[in-house]
C-alpha positions in Angstrom: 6.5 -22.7 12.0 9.8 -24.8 13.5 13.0 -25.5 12.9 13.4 -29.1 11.8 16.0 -29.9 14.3 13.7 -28.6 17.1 11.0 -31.3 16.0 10.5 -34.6 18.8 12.3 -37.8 17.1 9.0 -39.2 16.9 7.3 -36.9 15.6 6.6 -38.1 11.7 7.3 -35.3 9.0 4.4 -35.0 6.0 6.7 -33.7 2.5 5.3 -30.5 1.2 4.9 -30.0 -2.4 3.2 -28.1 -4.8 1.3 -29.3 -8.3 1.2 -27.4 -11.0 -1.7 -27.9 -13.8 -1.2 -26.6 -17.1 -2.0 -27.5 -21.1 1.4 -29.6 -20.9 -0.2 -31.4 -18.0 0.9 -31.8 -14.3 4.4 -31.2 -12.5 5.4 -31.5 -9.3 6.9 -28.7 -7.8 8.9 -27.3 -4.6 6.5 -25.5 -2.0 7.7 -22.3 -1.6 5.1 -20.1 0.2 5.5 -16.1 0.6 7.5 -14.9 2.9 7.8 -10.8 4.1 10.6 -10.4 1.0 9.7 -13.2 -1.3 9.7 -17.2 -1.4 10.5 -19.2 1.6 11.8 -22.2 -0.3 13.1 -23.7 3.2 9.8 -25.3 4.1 10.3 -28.7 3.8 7.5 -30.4 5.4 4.8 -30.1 8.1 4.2 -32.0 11.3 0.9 -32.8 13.1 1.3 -31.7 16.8 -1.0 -33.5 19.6 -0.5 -30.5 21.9 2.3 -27.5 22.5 2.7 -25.9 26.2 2.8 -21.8 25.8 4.4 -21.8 30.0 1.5 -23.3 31.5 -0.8 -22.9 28.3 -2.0 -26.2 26.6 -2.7 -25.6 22.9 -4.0 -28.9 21.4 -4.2 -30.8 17.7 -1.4 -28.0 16.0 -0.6 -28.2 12.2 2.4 -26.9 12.1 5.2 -25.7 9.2 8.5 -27.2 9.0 11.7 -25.2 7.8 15.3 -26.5 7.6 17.2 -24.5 8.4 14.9 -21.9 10.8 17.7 -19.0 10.6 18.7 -17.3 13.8 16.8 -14.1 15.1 19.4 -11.2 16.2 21.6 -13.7 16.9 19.5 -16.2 18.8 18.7 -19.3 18.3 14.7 -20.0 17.4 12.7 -23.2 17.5 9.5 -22.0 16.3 7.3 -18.9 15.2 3.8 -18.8 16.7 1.4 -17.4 14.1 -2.1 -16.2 14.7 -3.1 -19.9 13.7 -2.4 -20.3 17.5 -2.6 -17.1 18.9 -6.1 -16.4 18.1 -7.4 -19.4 19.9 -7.1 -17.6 23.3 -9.4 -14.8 24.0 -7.3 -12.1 24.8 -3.4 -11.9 24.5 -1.7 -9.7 26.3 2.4 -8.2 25.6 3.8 -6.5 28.7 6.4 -4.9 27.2 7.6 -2.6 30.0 10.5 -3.3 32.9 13.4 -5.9 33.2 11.0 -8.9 32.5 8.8 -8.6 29.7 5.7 -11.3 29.5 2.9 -12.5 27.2 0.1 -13.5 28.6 -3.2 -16.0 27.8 -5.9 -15.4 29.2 -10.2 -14.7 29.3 -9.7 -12.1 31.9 -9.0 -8.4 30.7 -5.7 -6.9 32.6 -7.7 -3.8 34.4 -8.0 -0.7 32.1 -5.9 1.8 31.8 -7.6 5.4 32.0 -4.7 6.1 28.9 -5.7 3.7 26.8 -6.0 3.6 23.0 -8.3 1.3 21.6 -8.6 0.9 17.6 -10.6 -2.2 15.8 -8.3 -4.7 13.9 -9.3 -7.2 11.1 -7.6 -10.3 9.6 -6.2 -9.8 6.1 -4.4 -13.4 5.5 -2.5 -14.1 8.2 -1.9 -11.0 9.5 -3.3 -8.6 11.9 -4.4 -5.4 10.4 -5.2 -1.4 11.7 -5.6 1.9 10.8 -3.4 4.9 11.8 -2.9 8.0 10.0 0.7 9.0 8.5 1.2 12.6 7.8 -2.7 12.6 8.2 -3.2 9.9 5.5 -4.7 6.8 6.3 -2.7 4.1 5.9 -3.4 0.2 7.0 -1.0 -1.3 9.2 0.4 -5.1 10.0 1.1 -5.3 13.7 4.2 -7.8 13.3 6.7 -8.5 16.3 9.5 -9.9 13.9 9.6 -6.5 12.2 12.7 -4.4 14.2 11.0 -1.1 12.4 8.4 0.8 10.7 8.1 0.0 7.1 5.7 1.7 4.7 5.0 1.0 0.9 5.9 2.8 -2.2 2.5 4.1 -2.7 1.9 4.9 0.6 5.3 6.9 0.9 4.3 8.9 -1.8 0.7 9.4 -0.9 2.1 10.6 2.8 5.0 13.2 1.1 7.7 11.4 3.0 10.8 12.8 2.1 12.7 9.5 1.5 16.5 9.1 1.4 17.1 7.5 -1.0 21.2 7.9 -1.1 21.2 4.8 2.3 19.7 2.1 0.5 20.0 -1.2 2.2 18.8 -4.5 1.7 16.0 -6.2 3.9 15.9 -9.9 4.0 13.2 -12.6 6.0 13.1 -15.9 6.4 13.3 -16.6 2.8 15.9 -16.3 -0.3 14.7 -13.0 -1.3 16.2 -9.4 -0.6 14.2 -6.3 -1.2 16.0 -3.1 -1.0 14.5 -0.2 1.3 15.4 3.6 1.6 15.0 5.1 5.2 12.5 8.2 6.2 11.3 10.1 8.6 7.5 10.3 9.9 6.4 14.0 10.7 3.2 12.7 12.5 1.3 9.7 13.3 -1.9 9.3 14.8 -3.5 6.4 16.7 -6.9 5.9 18.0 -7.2 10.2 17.7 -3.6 10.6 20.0 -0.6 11.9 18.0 2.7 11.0 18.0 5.9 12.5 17.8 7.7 11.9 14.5 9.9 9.1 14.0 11.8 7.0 11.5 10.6 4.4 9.0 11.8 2.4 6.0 10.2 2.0 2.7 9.8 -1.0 0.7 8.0 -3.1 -1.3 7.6 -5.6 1.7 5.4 -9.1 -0.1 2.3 -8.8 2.3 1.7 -5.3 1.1 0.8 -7.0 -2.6 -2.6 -8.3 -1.2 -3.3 -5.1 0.4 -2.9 -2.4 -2.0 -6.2 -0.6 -4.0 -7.6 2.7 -4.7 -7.1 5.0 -1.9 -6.1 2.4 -0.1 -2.0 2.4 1.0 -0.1 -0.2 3.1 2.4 -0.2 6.4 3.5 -2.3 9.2 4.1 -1.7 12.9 7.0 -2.9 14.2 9.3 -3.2 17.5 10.1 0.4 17.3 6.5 1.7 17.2 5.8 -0.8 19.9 8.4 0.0 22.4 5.7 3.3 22.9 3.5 1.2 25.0 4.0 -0.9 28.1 1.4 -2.8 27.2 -0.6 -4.2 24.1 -3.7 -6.5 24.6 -5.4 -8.0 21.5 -9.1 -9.3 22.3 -10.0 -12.0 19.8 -13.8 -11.4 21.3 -14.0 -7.7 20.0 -11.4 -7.5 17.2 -10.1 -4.6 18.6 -6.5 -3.8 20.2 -5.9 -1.9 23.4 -2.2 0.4 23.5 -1.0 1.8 26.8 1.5 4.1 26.7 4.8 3.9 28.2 5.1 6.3 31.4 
């Protein structure tokens, strides 16, 4: 995704648009795709890329989303979001999250292994990058998402875990889109990753879009954000293996 102002001058713009078919016949309608709380009715177009530089990284021939306006992130100023679209064209990506200058990294190479390392399979649901971890011992799978500032968990997953959820601080949650979806804050007793337990910590639940596509029988819904990252110094995702390697923070 990018921020229409962000685009080159000469770069052309496409229109997006929806059809809709029905017994009355066909409409045209405004593309509004799913965002993390609802529709994202600020895409307005998309844009063929030739090539984008990552630092010294050349990614070439990038279809790429267009919103206007691309709202601020904590206050800062965004061009773009890279999606796994991208990301999962390199090998192995690597997040150093530790010290005064955190880095990502592109690369074929694996960073030498850490003796502490936690190393748990991942698959592709959509467009998001799925594990499992265990919440108060109950398996629950997890997007890994960077945008995310917290833990958030699902109704049904809450419930299947016995969180104890407060919910007398309700607050609302909003994304990149027009929708808000209120969320109630709890508290993790234990979570477990790759057989290593962690100390408890907060979360928030709500009924986050994405989780739609992943709920079923026995099967219950979370994602990972900044605050469960900021365990680790370093995270390495190997598109070669599926699998994602955690180091813990000293």
């Amino acid at each position: 995704v990018m921020g229409r102002r962000w685009l080159p001058a000469e770069v052309e713009m496409i229109p997006t648009k929806m059809i809709e078919y029905s017994a009355k016949g066909k409409r045209t309608l405004k593309y509004a795709p799913g965002g993390a709380v609802g529709k994202v009715s600020t895409v307005v177009g998309h844009v063929e890329l030739g090539e984008i530089l990552i630092g010294d990284v050349v990614v070439s021939d990038v279809s790429t989303a267009v919103m206007d306006p691309l709202p601020s992130i904590f206050g800062r100023p965004v061009g773009g979001i890279l999606g796994l679209d991208v990301l999962r064209r390199c090998e192995r990506l690597t997040m150093s999250l530790g010290g005064e200058s955190p880095s990502m990294r592109f690369g074929k190479k694996s960073l030498d292994a850490a003796s502490d390392a936690l190393e748990v399979p991942f698959s592709i649901v959509g467009s998001h990058l799925v594990i499992e971890v265990a919440v108060n011992g109950t398996p629950v799978h997890c997007i890994l998402d960077t945008g995310a500032p917290d833990v958030f968990l699902d109704q049904p997953a809450a419930e299947a875990t016995n969180l104890d959820v407060d919910n007398s601080q309700r607050a609302e949650a909003r994304g990149l889109g027009d929708g808000v979806i209120e969320h109630a804050p709890a508290q993790i007793k234990s979570l477990k990753l790759a057989g290593r337990q962690f100390s408890d910590g907060p979360c928030r639940v709500a009924p986050l879009t994405p989780f739609q596509s992943m709920r079923g029988e026995s099967q219950y819904a979370g994602l990972l954000g900044n605050d469960f990252f900021g365990r680790f110094s370093r995270i390495e995702i190997d598109f070669t293996t599926y699998k994602v390697r955690f180091v813990p923070a000293l």
